[in-house]
C-alpha positions in Angstrom: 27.7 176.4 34.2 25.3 174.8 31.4 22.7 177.9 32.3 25.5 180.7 32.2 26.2 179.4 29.0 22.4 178.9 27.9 21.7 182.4 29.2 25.2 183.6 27.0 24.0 182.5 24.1 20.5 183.6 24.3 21.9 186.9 24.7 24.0 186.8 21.3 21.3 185.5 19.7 19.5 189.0 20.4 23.0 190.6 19.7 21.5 192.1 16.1 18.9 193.8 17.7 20.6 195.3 20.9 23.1 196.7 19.0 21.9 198.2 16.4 19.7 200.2 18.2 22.6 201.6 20.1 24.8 202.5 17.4 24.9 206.8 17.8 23.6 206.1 21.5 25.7 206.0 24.8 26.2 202.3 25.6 24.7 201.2 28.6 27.5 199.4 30.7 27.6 195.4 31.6 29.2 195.5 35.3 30.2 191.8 36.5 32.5 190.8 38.9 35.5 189.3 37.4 34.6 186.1 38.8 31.2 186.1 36.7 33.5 186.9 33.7 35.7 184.0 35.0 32.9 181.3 34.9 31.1 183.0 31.4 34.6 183.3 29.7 36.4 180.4 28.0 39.8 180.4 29.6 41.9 182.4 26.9 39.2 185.0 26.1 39.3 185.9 30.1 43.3 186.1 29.8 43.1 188.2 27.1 39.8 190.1 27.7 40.2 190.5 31.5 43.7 190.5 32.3 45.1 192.9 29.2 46.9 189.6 27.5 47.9 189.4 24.0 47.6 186.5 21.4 50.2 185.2 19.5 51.1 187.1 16.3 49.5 185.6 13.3 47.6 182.8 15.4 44.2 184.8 15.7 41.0 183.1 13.1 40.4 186.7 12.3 43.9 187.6 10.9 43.1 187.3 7.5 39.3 187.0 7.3 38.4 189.1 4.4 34.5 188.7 4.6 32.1 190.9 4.1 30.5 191.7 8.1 30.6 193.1 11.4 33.1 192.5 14.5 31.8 191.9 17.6 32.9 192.1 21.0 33.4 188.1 22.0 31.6 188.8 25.9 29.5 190.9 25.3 27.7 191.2 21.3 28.3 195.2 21.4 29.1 195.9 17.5 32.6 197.4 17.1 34.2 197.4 13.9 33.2 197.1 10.3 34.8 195.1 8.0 34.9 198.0 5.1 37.0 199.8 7.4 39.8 196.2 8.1 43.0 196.0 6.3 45.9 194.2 5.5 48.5 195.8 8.0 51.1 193.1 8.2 50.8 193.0 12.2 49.8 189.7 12.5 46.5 190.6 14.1 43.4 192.3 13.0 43.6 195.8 12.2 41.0 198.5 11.5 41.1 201.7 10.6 38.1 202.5 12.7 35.8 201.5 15.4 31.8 202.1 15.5 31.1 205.3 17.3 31.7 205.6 20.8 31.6 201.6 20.9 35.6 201.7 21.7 37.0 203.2 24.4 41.0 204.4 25.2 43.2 204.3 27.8 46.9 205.0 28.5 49.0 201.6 29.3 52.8 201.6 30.2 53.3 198.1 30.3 56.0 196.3 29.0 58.3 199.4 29.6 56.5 201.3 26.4 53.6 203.7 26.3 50.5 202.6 23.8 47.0 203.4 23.7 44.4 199.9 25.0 41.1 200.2 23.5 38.1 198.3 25.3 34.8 197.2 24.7 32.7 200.2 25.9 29.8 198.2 27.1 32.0 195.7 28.9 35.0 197.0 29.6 37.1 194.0 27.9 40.4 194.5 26.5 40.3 194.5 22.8 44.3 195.3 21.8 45.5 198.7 21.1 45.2 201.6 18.7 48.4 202.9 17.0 49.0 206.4 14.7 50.8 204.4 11.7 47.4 203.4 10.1 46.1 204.0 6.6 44.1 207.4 5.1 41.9 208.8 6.0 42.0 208.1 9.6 45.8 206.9 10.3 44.7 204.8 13.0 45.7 201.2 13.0 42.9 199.3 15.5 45.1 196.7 16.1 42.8 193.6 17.6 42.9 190.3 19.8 41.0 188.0 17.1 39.9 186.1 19.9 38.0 189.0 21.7 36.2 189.5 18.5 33.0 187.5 17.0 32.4 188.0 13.5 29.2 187.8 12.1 28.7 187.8 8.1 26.7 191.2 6.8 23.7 189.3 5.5 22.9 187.6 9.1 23.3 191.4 10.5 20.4 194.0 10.4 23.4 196.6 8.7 23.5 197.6 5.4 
């Protein structure tokens, strides 16, 4: 377990790099089997990442972080929102307005007896929340997130401008 986590680290630690030269790319896909993400995965990021679960409203440490930075996916360092494009939308999660390209994918889920849009991590395939048309101008998309499927990292210790 120590040298998953070693390994996992090393490979957030080269995070900057990796994705920055993918931005405008097609992302190159991490395929584990869910028992690998079981053992690299805290216990709530699997439940929420792996198994489409939700965190509690207004729980998430990225509900109301308003500094300056990129989001990350939390398993797997892929860039995938900016913070210029968060906002205040009163959900009780993290919402955005936008993704980086291409780093967000979409799918249809009727769970929960309603029909909503999941957005995933494109290079890992982790859940990430959903993505909703009552969002602000210009886009009207509200990225609604899982703050616990994100990693932020401040702008200055990023290689974005």
């Amino acid at each position: 377990m120590k040298i998953l986590n070693a390994a996992f680290a090393a490979m957030l630690l080269l995070a900057p790099a990796m994705s920055g030269a993918q931005e405008g790319k097609k992302v190159e896909k991490i395929h584990k089997t869910e028992a690998e993400w079981k053992k690299i995965l805290p216990p709530e990021q699997y439940r929420i990442m792996r198994t489409q679960g939700t965190e509690i409203a207004c729980s998430g440490e990225y509900w109301r972080n308003n500094a300056d930075g990129i989001y990350r996916c939390a398993a797997c360092a892929l860039d995938i929102f900016d913070s210029k494009d968060k906002f205040e939308s009163s959900s009780g999660w993290p919402s955005f307005m936008r993704s980086v390209p291409d780093h967000v994918t979409e799918k249809k889920d009727s769970s929960f007896g309603m029909v909503r849009t999941e957005i995933n991590c494109a290079r890992c395939d982790g859940h990430l929340g959903h993505v909703f048309e009552d969002g602000p101008r210009p886009t009207g998309l509200r990225y609604c997130l899982n703050s616990v499927a994100l990693k932020f990292i401040p702008r200055a210790e990023t290689n974005k401008p």
